[in-house]
MINULO-351803 format. One record per residue: residue in three letters; residue number from 1; x, y, z of N, C-alpha, C in turn. Coordinates in steps of 0.02 Angstrom, whole numbers, plus 50000, padded with zeros to 5 digits. Example, Ala and Ser with C-alpha at 12.3 -4.5 7.8 and 13.67 -1.06 7.14 Angstrom:
code,pos,n_east,n_north,n_up,ca_east,ca_north,ca_up,c_east,c_north,c_up
ala,1,50660,49716,50390,50615,49775,50390,50660,49835,50390 $
ser,2,50642,49888,50354,50684,49947,50357,50645,50002,50394 $
//
This chain:
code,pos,n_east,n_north,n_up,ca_east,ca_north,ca_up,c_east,c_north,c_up
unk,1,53613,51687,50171,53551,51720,50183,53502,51705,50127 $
unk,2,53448,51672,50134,53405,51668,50081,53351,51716,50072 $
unk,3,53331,51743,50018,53319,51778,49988,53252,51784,49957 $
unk,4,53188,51805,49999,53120,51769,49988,53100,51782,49889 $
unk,5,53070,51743,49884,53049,51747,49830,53020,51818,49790 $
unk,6,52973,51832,49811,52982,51910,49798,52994,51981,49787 $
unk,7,53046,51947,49818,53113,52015,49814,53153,51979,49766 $
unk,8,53169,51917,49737,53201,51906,49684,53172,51930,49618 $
unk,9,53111,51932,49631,53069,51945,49568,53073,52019,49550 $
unk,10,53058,52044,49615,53071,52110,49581,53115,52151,49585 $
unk,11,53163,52137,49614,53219,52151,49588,53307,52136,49593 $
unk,12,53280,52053,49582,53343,52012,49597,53348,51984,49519 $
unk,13,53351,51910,49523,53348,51883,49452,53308,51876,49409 $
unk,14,53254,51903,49422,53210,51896,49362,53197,51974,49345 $
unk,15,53227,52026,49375,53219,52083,49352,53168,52128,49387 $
unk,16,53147,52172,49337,53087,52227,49364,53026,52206,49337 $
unk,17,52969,52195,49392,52908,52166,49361,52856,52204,49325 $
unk,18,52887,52278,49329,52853,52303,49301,52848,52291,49204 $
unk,19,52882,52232,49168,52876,52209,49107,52827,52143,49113 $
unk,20,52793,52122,49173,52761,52064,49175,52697,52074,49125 $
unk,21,52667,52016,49077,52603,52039,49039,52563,51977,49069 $
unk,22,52586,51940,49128,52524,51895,49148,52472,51950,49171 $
unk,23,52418,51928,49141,52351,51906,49183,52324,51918,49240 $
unk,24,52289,51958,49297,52283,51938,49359,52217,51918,49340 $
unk,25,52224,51844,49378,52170,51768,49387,52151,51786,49437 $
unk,26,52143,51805,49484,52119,51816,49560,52052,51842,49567 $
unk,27,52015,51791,49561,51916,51807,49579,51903,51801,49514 $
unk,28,51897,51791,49469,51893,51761,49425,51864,51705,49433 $
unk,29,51783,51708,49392,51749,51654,49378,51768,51591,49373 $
unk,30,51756,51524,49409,51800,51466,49399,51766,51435,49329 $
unk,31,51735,51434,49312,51691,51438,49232,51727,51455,49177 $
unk,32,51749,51516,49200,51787,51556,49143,51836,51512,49141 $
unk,33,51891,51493,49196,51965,51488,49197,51956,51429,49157 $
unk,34,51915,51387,49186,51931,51311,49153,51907,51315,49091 $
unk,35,51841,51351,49043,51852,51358,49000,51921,51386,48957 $
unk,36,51968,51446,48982,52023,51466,48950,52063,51400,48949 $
unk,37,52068,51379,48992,52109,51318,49028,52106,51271,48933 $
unk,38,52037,51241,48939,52013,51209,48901,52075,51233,48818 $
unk,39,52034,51294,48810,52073,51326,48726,52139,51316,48736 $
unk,40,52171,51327,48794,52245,51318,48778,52241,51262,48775 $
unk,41,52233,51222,48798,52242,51158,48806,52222,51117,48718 $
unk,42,52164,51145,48692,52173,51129,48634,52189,51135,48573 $
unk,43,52211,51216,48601,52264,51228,48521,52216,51317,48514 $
unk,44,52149,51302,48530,52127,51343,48507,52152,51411,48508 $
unk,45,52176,51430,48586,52197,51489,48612,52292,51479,48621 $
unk,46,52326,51527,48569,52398,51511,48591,52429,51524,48648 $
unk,47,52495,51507,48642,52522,51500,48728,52553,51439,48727 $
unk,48,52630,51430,48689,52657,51366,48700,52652,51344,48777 $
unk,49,52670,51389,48799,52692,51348,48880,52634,51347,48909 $
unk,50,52580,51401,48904,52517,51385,48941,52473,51321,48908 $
unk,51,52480,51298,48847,52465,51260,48817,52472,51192,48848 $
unk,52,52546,51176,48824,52570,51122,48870,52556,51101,48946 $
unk,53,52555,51163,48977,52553,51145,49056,52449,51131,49057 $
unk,54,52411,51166,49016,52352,51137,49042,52329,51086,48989 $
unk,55,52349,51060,48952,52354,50991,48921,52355,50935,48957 $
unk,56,52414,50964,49011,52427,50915,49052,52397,50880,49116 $
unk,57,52342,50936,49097,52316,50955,49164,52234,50899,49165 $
unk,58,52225,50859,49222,52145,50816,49224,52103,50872,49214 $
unk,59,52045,50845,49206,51981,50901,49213,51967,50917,49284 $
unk,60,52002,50863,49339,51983,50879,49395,52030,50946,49463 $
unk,61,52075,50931,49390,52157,50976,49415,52133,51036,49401 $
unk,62,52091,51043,49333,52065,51091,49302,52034,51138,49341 $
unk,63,51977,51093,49380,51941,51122,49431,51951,51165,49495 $
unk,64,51993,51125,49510,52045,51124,49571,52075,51190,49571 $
unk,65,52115,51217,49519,52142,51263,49503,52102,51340,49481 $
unk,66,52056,51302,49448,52009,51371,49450,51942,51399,49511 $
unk,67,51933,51338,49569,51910,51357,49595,51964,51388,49662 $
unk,68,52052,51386,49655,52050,51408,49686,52068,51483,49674 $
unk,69,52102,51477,49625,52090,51548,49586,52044,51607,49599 $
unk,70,51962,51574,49597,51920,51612,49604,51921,51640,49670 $
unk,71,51945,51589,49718,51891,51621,49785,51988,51660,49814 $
unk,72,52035,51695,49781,52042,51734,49800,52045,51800,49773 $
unk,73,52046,51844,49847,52008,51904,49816,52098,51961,49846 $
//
């Protein structure tokens, strides 16, 4: 029986989400994101792993991601 993703989260293997400290991104200016995007990406703003992953990221991926970010509500 597989086991949708969301019910693992909260309360299968990754535990109770009520310890989560992400962020909700959702409608959120696409301006903003890719600027944050930007600081991690250059050191400015810490966040090993957020760091790395938008380092990695084109400017156009950049975009991509924060405009879709924005338009949900």
């Amino acid at each position: 029986m597989m086991m949708p993703m969301m019910g693992m989260m909260q309360n299968g293997m990754m535990g109770s989400t009520s310890a989560v400290t992400a962020p909700n991104l959702d409608g959120q200016h696409a301006n903003y994101i890719i600027n944050q995007l930007d600081l991690f990406a250059s050191g400015e703003r810490s966040g090993t792993v957020m760091g790395n992953i938008a380092a990695s990221l084109s400017d156009a991926d950049k975009k991509a991601v924060a405009e879709y970010l924005s338009g949900i509500q």
